[in-house]
BALOBA-1460 file (C-alpha; in Angstrom, 3 decimals):
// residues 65
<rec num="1" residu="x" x="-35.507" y="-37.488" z="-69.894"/>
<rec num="2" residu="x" x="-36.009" y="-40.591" z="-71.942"/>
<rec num="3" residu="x" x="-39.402" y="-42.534" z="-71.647"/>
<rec num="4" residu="x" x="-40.131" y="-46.090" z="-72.350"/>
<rec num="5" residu="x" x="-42.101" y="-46.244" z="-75.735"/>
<rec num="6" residu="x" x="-43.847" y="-50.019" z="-77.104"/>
<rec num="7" residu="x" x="-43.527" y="-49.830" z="-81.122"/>
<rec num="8" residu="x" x="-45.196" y="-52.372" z="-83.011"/>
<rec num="9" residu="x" x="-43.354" y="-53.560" z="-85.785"/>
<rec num="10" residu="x" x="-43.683" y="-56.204" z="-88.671"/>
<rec num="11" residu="x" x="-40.884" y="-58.558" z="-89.968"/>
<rec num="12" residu="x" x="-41.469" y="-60.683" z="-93.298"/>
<rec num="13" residu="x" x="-44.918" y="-61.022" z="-91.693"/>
<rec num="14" residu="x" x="-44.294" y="-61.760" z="-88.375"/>
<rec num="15" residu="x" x="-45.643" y="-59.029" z="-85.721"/>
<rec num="16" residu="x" x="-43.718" y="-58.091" z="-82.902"/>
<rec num="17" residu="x" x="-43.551" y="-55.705" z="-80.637"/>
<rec num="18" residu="x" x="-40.238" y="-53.854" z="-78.788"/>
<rec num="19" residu="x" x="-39.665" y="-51.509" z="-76.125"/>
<rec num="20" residu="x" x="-37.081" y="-48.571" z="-76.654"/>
<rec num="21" residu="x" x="-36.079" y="-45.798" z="-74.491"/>
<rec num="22" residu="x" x="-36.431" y="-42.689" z="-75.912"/>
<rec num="23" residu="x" x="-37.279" y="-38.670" z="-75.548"/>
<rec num="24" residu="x" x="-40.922" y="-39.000" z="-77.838"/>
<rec num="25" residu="x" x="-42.508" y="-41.481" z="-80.235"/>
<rec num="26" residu="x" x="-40.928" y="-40.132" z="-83.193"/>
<rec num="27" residu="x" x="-37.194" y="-40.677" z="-82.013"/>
<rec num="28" residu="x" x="-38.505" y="-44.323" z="-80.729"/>
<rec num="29" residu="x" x="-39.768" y="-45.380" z="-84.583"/>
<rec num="30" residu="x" x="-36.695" y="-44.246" z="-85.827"/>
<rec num="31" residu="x" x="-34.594" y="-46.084" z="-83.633"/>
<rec num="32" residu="x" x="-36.381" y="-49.449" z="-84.399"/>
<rec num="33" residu="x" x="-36.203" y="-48.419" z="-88.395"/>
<rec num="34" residu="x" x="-32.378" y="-47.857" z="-87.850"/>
<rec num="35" residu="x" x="-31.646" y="-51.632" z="-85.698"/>
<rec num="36" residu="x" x="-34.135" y="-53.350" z="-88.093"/>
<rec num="37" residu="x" x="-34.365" y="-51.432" z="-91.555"/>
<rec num="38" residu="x" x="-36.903" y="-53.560" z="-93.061"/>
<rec num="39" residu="x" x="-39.598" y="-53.440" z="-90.506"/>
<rec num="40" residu="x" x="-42.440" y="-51.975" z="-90.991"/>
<rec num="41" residu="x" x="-43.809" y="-49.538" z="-87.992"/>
<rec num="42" residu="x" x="-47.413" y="-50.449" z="-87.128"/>
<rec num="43" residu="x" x="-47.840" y="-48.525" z="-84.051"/>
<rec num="44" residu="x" x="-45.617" y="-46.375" z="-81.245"/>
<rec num="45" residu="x" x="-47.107" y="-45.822" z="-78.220"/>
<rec num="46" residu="x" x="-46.109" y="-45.421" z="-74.257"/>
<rec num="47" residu="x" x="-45.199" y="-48.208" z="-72.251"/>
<rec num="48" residu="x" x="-47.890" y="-49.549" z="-69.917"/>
<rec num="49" residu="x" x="-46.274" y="-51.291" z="-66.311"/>
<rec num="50" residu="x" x="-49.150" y="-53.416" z="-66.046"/>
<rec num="51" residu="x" x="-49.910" y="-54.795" z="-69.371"/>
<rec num="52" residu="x" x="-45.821" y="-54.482" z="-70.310"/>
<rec num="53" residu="x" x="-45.671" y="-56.742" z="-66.884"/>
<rec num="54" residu="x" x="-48.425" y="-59.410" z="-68.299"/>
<rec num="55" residu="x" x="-46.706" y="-59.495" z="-72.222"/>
<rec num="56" residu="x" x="-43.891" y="-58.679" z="-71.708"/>
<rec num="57" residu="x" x="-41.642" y="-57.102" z="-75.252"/>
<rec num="58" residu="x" x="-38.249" y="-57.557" z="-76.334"/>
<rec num="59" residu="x" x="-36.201" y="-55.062" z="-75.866"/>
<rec num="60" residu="x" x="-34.688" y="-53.245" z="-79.035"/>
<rec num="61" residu="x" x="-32.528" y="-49.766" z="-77.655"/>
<rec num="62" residu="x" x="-31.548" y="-49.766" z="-74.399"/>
<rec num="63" residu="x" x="-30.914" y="-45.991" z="-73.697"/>
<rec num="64" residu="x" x="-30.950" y="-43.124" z="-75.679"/>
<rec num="65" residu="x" x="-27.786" y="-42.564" z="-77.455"/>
């Protein structure tokens, strides 16, 4: 069952943040490392409805391969 995860992530110095579907934290950093190899992961955590809803994130992975 996947879950939606929020990883922060930094670019050449630009924070962002993502939302990927995935089984647990660790396979959600790992699929934002594989689409963007040069990020650096800050933070993984799971997505929250109401605060996703208000700041919203782009998202990265849209179902778990």
């Amino acid at each position: 069952m996947a879950i939606q995860f929020t990883v922060g992530i930094n670019v050449a110095g630009k924070r962002q943040s993502v939302t990927v579907s995935a089984e647990d934290a660790l396979t959600a950093a790992l699929k934002v490392k594989n689409e963007k190899p040069k990020a650096t992961i800050n933070y993984v955590r799971r997505s929250n409805r109401r605060g996703d809803r208000r700041h919203p994130h782009n998202p990265i992975v849209a179902e778990v391969g």
